[in-house]
N, C-alpha and C positions, 0 to 999 in steps of 0.2 A: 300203592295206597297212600303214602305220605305223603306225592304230590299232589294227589283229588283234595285229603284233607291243606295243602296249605292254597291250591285252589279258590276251596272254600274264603279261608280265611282272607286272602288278596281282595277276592272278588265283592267283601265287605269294605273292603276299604278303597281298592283304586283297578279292577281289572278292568280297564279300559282301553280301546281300540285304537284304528290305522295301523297299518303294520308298516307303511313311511309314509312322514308326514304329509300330509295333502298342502297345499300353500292356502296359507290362513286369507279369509277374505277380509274385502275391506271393512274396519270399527271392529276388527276382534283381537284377541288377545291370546299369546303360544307360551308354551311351556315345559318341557321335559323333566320328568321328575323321575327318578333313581330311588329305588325301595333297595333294602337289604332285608332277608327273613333269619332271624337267630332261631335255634332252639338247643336249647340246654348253653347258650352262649355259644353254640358255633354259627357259621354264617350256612344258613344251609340254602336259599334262596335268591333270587336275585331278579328285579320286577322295573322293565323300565317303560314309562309309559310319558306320551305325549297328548299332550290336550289343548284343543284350539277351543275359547269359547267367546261370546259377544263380550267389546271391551267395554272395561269398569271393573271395579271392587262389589258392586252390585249389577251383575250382569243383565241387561234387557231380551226383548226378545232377539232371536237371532241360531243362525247354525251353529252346530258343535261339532267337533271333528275328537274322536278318541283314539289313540293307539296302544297298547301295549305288548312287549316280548317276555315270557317269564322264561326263568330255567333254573335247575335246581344246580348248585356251588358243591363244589371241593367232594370230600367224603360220600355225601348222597348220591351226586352225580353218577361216580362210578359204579354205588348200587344201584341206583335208578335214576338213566338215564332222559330227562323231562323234559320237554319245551312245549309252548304253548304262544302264539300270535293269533293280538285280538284286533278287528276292526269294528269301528262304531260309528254310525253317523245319524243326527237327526236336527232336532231345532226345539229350543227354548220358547214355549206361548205361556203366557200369563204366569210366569214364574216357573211351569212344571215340563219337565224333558220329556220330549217326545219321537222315541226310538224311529227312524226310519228302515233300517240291516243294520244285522248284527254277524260279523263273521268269525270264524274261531276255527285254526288249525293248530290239532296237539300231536305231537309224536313221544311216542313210548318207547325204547327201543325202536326196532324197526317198523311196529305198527303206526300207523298215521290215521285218524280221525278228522274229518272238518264236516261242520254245519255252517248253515245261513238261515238263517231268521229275518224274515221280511215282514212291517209289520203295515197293516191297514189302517186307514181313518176307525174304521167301525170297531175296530182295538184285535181284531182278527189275527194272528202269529201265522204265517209260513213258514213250514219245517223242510229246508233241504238238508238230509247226513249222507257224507259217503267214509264208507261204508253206512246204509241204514242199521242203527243202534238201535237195537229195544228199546230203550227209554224211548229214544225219540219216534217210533213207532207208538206206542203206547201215547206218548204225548199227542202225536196227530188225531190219533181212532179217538181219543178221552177228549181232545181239546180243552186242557188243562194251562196249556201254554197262552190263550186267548186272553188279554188284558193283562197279561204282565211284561214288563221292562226287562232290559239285558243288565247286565251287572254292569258294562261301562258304563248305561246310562243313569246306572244309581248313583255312579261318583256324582254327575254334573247334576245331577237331582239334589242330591243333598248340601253338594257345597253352594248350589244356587239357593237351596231354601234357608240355611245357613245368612247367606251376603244379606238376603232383605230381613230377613227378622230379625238375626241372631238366635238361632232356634235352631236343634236339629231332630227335633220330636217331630215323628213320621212314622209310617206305616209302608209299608214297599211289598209290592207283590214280585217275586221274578222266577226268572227262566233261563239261562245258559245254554240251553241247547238238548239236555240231558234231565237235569234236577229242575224241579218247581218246591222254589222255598216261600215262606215268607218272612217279610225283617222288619221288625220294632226297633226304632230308635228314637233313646228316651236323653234327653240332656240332664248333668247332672253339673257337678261345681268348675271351678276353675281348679288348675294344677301345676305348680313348676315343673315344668320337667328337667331331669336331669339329662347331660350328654350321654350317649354311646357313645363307642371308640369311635365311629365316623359320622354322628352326627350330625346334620346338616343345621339344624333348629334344635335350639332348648332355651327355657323360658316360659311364659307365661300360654296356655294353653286352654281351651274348652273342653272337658270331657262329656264323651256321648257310651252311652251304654247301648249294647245291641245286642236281639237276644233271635236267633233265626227260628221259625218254626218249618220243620221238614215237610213238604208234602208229598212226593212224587219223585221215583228215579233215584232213589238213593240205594246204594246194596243192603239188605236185610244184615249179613253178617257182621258189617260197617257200625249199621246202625245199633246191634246189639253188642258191642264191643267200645258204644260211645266214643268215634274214632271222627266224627265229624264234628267240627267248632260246636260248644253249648253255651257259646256265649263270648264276648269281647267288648272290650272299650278301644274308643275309639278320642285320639286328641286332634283338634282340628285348632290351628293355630293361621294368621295371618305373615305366611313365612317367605311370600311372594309381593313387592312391589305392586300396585298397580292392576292386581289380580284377586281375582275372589279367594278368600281361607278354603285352606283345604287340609286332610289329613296328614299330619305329621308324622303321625304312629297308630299302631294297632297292636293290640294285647288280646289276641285269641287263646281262648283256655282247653282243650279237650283231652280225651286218655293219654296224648303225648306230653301232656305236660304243659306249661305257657309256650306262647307261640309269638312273638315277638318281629313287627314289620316295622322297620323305621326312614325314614327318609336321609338318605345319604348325599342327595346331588341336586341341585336347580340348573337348568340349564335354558336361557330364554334369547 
């Protein structure tokens, strides 16, 4: 359960795809970015994602390429054992991301999940699960999944809408494969932030407030025990050279208490 919720909470800020990296085309821009998740100050997570997007500080149109590997650290690990690899690919038109697959293998202990999400011009979702998962059964028969994005392609959505306005006030419908949420993000002031012990960036900072509404695919028990993020900020800083601002940090709040994602590594 503690992995679904900090899932969650990644998936607002940077779960994003290629599970290795594809070779960047040409006029784009790479980047490997190193998350650490705290809670209660231990490192309990650990999220490391690659992102190819059109080059500039203001991204044009152009393909994206997403990767990421999560997996839960130290203490958690041994109780629950997590991993999760995500692949994303699609392309930047007039500002807004537009998913082409979305791929996603999770293993639990020894169970193993993965979907594929293929998505249509006509905004249509294709659901492949193996194992087929209720949710995503349910998702297919409801077509609830039709017109919403993956969560990697909310990273390159927001930090793109982000580069041209300076804005991260938006609305995002999406889909993982299992859960149909939707996400309000609302900008609010600037912030210092301060270091953690391995912070990568601290300093001057955008915060964005984010507030999820559940729709579909979540466990009943989950939800009546308020065990999925109710909420999060988000700081989006210019911590990349050459490169569109992206998140720095993430402060997800739920029954566990804050939930804390920070970036620890650039690597380009």
């Amino acid at each position: 359960m503690m992995a679904k919720i900090w899932r969650g909470a990644a998936g607002i800020v940077l779960a994003g795809a290629l599970a290795g990296l594809a070779s960047a085309p040409a006029a784009a821009r790479q980047a490997q970015l190193n998350y650490v998740g705290y809670l209660g100050g231990a490192p309990v997570l650990n999220l490391q994602a690659n992102i190819t997007v059109p080059e500039g500080t203001k991204p044009g149109d152009g393909a994206y390429f997403v990767s990421a590997d999560i997996a839960t650290l130290g203490n958690l690990a041994l109780l629950y054992p997590f991993t999760q690899s995500i692949q994303a690919n699609g392309a930047l038109k007039g500002g807004k991301a537009r998913p082409s697959q979305y791929q996603s293998t999770m293993r639990v202990f020894s169970r193993q999940e993965s979907v594929i999400l293929t998505y249509a011009a006509s905004g249509a979702v294709g659901i492949e699960a193996v194992p087929l998962t209720r949710q995503a059964q349910m998702a297919r028969d409801q077509g609830y999944a039709n017109g919403t994005v993956d969560p990697a392609s909310l990273v390159v959505a927001v930090s793109s809408l982000f580069a041209r306005t300076g804005s991260c006030n938006g609305q995002y419908q999406l889909f993982d494969g299992a859960r149909r949420y939707d996400l309000t993000l609302v900008q609010g002031g600037y912030a210092d932030l301060a270091a953690m012990p391995n912070s990568y960036y601290a300093g001057s900072a955008t915060e964005c407030s984010a507030t999820p509404q559940l729709v579909a695919g979540f466990q009943q028990s989950a939800l009546n025990a308020n065990l999925y993020p109710q909420s999060a900020k988000l700081w989006m800083a210019p911590a990349i050279a050459s490169f569109p601002t992206i998140p720095v940090r993430i402060l997800a709040q739920s029954a566990f208490g804050e939930m804390t994602l920070d970036l620890v590594k650039v690597t380009q």
